[in-house]
C-alpha positions as CSV (number, residue, x, y, z in Angstrom):
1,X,154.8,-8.5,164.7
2,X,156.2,-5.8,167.0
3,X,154.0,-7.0,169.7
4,X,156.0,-10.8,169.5
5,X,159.5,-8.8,169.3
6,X,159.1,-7.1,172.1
7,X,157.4,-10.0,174.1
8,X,160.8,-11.8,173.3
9,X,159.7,-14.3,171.0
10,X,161.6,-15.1,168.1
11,X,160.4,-14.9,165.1
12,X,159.9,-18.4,163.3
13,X,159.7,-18.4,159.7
14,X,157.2,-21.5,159.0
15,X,158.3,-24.8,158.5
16,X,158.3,-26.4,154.5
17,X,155.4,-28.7,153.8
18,X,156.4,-32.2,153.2
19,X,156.1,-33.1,149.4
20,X,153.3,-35.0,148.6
21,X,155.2,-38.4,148.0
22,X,152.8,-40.8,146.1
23,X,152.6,-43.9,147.7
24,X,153.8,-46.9,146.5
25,X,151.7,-49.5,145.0
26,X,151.1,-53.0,146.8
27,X,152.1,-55.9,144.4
28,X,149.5,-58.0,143.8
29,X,149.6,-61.7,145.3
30,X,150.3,-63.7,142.9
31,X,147.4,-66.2,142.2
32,X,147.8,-70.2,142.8
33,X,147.8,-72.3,140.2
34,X,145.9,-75.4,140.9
35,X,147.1,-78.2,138.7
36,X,145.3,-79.6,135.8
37,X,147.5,-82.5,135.6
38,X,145.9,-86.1,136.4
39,X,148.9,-87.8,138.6
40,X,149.4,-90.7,139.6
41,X,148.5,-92.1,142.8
42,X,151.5,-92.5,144.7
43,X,152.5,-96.1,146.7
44,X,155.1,-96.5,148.2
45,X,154.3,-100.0,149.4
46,X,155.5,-103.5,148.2
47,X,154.2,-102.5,144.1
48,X,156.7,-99.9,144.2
49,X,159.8,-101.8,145.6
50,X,158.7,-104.5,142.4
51,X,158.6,-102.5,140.0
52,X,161.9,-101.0,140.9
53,X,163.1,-104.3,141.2
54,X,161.6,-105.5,138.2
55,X,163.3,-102.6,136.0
56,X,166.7,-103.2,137.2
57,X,166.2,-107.0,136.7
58,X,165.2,-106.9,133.0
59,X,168.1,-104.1,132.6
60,X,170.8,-106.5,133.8
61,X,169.1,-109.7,132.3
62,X,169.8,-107.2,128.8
63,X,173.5,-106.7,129.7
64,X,174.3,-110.2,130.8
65,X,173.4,-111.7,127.2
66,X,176.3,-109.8,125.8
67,X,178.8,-112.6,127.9
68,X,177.7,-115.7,126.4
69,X,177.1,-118.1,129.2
70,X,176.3,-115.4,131.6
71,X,173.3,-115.6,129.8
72,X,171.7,-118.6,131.8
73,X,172.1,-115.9,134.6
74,X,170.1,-113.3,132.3
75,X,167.1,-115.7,131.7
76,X,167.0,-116.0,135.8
77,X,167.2,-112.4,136.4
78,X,164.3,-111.5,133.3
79,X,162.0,-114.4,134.9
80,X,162.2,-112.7,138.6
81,X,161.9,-109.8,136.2
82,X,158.5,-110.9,135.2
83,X,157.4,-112.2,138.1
84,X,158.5,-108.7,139.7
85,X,156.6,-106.9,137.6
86,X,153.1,-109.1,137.7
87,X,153.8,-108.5,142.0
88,X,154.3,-105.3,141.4
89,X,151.0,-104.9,139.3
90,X,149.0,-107.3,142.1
91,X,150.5,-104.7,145.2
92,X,148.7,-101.7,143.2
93,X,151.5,-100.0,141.1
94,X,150.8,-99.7,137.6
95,X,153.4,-96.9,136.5
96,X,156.0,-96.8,133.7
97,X,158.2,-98.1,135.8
98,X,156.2,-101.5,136.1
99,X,155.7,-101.3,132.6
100,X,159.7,-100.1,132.0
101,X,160.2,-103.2,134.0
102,X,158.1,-105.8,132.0
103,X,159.5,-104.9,128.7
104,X,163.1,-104.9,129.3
105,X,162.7,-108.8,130.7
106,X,160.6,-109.7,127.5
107,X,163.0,-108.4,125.7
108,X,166.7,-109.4,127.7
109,X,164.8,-112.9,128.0
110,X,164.3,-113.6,124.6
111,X,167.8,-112.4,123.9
112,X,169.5,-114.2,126.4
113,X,167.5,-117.8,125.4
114,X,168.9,-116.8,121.9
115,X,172.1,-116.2,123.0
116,X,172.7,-119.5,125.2
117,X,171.1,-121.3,122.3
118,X,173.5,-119.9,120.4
119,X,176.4,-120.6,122.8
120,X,175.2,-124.6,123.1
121,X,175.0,-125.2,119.3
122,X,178.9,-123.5,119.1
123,X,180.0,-125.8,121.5
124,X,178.0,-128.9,120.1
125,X,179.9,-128.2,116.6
126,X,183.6,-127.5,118.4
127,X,182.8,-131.0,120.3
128,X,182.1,-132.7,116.9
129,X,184.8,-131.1,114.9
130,X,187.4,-132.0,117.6
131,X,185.9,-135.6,117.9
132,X,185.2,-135.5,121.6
133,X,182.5,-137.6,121.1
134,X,184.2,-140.5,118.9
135,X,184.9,-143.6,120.9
């Protein structure tokens, strides 16, 4: 050490050895999940737009048979409500919509025919009790 002292280099006390940082583990990639799930094909063609229109059709052929003559406009609306819904099955779309479809016209046809049945047989007895049709 005398030797570096007097050759005028400092004396260097040795540098600290970096801890020994453990590394960090790499997260695993999480795996795929493939689907097990049968779906449904998908078409967006003319089946789809009938079946759509089909389910709103027997929806509102439902609603109109609450307004008594506005029921003649319900049994319209659930027969292009069936005829919707057979288009719909022809163009390739056989989803619960289609089928969503066909059973609310079944059903807001039978009600409406009921109800403007109904309506006609009212206005038969009001025309005989009033004696509209007495000459």
């Amino acid at each position: 050490m005398e030797n570096e002292k007097s050759k005028g280099i400092p004396n260097i006390p040795s540098v600290p050895k970096t801890p020994n940082i453990p590394k960090i583990p790499k997260i695993p990639e999480t795996p795929k999940v493939t689907s097990q799930v049968q779906t449904m094909p998908t078409n967006d063609g003319q089946g789809k737009n009938w079946a759509n229109a089909c389910l709103v059709l027997g929806i509102v052929s439902i609603v109109f048979c609450v307004f008594g003559y506005g029921a003649l406009l319900g049994v319209i609306a659930a027969i292009i409500g069936l005829v919707g819904s057979s288009k719909a099955k022809k163009g390739g779309y056989k989803g619960g919509i289609q089928t969503a479809g066909f059973v609310c016209s079944i059903i807001g046809l039978v009600l409406c025919a009921l109800v403007f049945l109904y309506c006609l047989i009212i206005l038969g007895l009001a025309a005989s009790f009033l004696g509209a049709f007495s000459y």
